[in-house]
N, C-alpha and C positions, 0 to 999 in steps of 0.2 A: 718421678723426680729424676731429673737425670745429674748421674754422678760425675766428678771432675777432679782429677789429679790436681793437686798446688804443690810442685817443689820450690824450696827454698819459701813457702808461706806462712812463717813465721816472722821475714822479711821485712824490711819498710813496704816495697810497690807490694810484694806479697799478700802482706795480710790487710793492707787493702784493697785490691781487687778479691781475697775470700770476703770481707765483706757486701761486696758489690754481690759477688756471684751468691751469696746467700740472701740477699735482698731481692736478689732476681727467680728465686724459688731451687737452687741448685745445691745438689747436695756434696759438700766440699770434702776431700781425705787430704790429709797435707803431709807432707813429709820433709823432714829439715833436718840438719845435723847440729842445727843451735850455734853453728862456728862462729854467726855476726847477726845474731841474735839471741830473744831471751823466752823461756815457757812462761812465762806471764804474759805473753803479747797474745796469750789463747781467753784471756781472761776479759782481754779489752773488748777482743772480736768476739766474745760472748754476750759481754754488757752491752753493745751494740746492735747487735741483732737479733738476742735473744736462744742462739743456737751455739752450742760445742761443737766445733770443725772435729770431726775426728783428727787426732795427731798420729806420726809415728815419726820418732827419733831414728833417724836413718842419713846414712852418708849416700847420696847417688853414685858414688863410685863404687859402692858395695853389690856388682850385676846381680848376687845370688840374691842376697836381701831384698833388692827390690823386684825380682823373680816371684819371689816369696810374698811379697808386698801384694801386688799384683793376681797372684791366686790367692790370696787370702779376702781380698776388695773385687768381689764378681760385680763384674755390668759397672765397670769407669769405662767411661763412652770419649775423653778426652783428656789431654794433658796442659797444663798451662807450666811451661819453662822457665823459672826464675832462679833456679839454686846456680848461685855461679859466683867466684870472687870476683869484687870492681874498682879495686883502688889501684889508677894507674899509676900514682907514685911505684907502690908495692909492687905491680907486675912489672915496670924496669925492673927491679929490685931483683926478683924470684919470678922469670919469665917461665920456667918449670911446673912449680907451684900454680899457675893459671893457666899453662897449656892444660894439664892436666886435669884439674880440676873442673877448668869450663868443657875441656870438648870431651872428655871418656866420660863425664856422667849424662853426655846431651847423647854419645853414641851408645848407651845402655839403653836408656830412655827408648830411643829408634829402634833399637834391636828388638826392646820387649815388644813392642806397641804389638804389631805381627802377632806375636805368638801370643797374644791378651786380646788378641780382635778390636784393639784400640786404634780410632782412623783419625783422630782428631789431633790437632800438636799447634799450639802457640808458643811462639818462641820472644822471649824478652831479647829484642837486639839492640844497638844503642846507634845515635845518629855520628857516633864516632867515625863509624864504618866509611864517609865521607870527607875524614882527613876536614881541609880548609877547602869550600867549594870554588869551582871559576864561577858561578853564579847564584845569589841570595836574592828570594831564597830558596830553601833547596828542596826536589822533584825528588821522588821516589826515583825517575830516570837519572840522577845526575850519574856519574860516574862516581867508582868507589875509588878511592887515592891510598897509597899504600899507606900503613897505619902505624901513626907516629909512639903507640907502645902494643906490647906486647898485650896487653886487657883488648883492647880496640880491635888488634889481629885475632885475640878468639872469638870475637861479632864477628870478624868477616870469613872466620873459617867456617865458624859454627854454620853460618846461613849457607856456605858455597855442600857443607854435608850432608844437608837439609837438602839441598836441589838434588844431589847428587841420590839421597836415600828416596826422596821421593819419585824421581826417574825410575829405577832400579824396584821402588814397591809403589805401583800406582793404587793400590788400597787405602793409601796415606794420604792426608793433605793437610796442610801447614799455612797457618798467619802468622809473617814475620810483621812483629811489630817495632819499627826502632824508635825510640825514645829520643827526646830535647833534654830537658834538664829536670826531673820531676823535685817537688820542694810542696814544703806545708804540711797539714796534718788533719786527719779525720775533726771536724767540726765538734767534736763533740769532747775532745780532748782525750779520748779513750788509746787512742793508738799514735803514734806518730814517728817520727826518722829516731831512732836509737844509735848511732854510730859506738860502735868500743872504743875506747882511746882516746884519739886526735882525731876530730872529722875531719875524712877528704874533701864534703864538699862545703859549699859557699854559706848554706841556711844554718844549720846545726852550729857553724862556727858563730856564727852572725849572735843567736841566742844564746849561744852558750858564752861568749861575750859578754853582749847586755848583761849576762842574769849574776856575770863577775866569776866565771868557772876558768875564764880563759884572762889574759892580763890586756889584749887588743886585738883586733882581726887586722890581717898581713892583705894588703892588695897584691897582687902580683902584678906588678907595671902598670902604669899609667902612660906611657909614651907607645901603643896600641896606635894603629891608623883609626880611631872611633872620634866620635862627638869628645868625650871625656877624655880619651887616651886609654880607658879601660875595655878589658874582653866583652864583647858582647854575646848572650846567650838568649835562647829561646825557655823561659823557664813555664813548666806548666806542673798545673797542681794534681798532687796524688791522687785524690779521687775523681777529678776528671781523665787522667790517665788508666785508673784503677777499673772506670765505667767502658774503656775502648776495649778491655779485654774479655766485657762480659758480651759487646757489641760483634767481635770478634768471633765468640763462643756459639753464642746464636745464630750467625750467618752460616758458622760450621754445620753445625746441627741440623739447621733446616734446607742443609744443599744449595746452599747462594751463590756458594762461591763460582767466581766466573772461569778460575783453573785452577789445580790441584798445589798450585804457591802462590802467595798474595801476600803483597809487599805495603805496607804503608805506614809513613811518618804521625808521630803521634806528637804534635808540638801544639802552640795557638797561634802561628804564622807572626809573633812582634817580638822581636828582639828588644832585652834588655839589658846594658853596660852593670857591671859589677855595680859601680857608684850610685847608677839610678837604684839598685837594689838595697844599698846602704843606707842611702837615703828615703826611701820609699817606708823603709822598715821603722828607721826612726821616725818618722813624722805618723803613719796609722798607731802605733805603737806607745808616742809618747814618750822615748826613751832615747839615750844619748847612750852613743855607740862611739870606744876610742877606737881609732882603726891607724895604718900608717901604710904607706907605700913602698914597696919593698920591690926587689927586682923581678923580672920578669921568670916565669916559674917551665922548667926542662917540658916538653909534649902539648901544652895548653896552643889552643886555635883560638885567631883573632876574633872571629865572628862568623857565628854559626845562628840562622835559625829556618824555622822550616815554613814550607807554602803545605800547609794543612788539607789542601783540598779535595785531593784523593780520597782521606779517610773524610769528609766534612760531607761529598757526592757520595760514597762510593759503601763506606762504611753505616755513612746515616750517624757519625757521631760528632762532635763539638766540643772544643775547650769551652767552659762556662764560665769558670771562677773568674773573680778578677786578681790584680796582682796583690792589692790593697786588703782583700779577706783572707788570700791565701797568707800573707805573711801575718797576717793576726793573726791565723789558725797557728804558724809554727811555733810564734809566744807563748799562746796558750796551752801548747802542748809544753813547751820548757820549764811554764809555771810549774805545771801538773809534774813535771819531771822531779825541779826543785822542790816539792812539797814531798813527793818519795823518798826523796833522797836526806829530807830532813827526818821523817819518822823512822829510815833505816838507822841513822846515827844514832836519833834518841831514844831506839829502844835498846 
């Protein structure tokens, strides 16, 4: 059984791709500092599959500890990259706070692999790294455009330290995966998006909404060059996201790869407007959703989504879901949410 690092898989994408990669027969060690998530999320991906991820409470900017990590877990054959802050609000905010955070625990990470005889490294990158493309939609080739925050600039630095480490140790070799917009929740209602606070993104708001946590969801503009006026995004579901990393893993492993970096968009090539998503939600769902339009919001791109076909040839992998299951999944997980959240109060 071969072993595999999960930082930050505690995670939303996290601890569903540990599920995937435990479905897939791999034996997972995860390591999380808990900052933007919760230890019960080990409980879900138990009931799920049947199996305890091993954990370990660790910040990856702690190089000794995870040094230590490392000789403590003999024979991790590979790394899967997810611990990183994401909320571009916040990194305007504390662009510090996100240099730091994203690129000195991805340059530990690099440093150990070497001295751990670990050759394997997925990297979660995000399709931000392409700013607003000249052409949809968008090619692993497009050109990367300078990055409208400071979150988006650690995708592009993180991937350029990647090239850069793996030049420098060709013992290494790395799948950059960059990501569309992942949303929804394990089918099973066991795991799903947990945001702390105010969710940055679109879905969480959406439910937590409907479910009356929040008073109405805020559009950000409708006066967009789109169909609607609203942003359009490539929105693809967790676990088909969650499955490209285990697709990823395996190519690694069994020496596929065609060069020691390999790049590719993880979307389902169809772009969808905010409002198709509003409305999509209410009508599978049932449920009437206040919402209002509000101005247009600082760093957000008009329309982005991706030509999949790289990873669809190349990968051997496919978005599945539809949009229509996927957003029943993330009700269902906010039911499930709502129903915790009543037995925390009443006891």
């Amino acid at each position: 059984m071969k072993k595999i690092l999960v930082t930050g898989g505690t995670g939303y994408i996290g601890s569903h791709t540990v599920v995937e990669l435990q479905n897939s027969g791999f034996e997972v060690v995860i390591v999380d500092n808990l900052s933007n998530s919760n230890v019960d999320v080990l409980n879900g991906i138990t009931a799920i599959t049947g199996i305890r991820p091993t954990f370990e409470n660790l910040d990856c900017l702690d190089y000794v500890g995870l040094d230590k990590l490392l000789a403590r877990h003999e024979g991790i054959e590979a790394i899967i990259h997810f611990a990183a802050s994401k909320a571009v609000g916040e990194s305007v905010d504390k662009p510090l706070l996100y240099y730091r955070n994203n690129l000195v625990s991805l340059m530990n990470l690099l440093q150990l692999m070497p001295l751990h005889k670990i050759k394997h490294f997925v990297f979660s990158s995000s399709c931000t790294v392409y700013g607003q493309p000249d052409e949809l939609p968008v090619s692993e080739a497009a050109p990367l455009k300078p990055a409208l925050s400071p979150y988006g600039n650690t995708k592009q630095i993180g991937e350029e330290i990647i090239r850069d480490t793996i030049h420098a140790t060709p013992a290494i070799n790395s799948i950059i995966l960059r990501y569309f917009n992942p949303i929804g929740a394990h089918p099973s209602a066991m795991i799903g998006e947990l945001p702390n606070g105010v969710p940055n993104n679109l879905v969480p708001f959406i439910t937590q909404t409907a479910i009356g946590l929040r008073k109405q969801l805020s559009v950000y503009g409708n006066d967009y060059n789109t169909a609607d006026g609203s942003c359009i995004r490539d929105y693809i579901n967790v676990v088909d996201l969650a499955k490209a990393h285990v697709k990823a893993m395996e190519r690694m492993l069994q020496n596929r790869c065609a060069s020691n970096l390999e790049i590719f968009n993880i979307g389902t090539g169809r772009g969808l407007s905010v409002l198709e998503i509003v409305k999509t939600f209410q009508d599978v769902n049932n449920v009437s959703l206040p919402y209002k339009i509000v101005s247009r919001r600082d760093g957000d791109i008009e329309q982005v989504w991706a030509n999949p076909e790289k990873a669809n040839k190349v990968l051997g992998w496919a978005a599945k879901e539809s949009i229509e299951d996927t957003l029943r999944s993330a009700w269902l997980w906010e039911i499930k949410l709502q129903e915790k959240r009543k037995e925390t109060t009443s006891h």
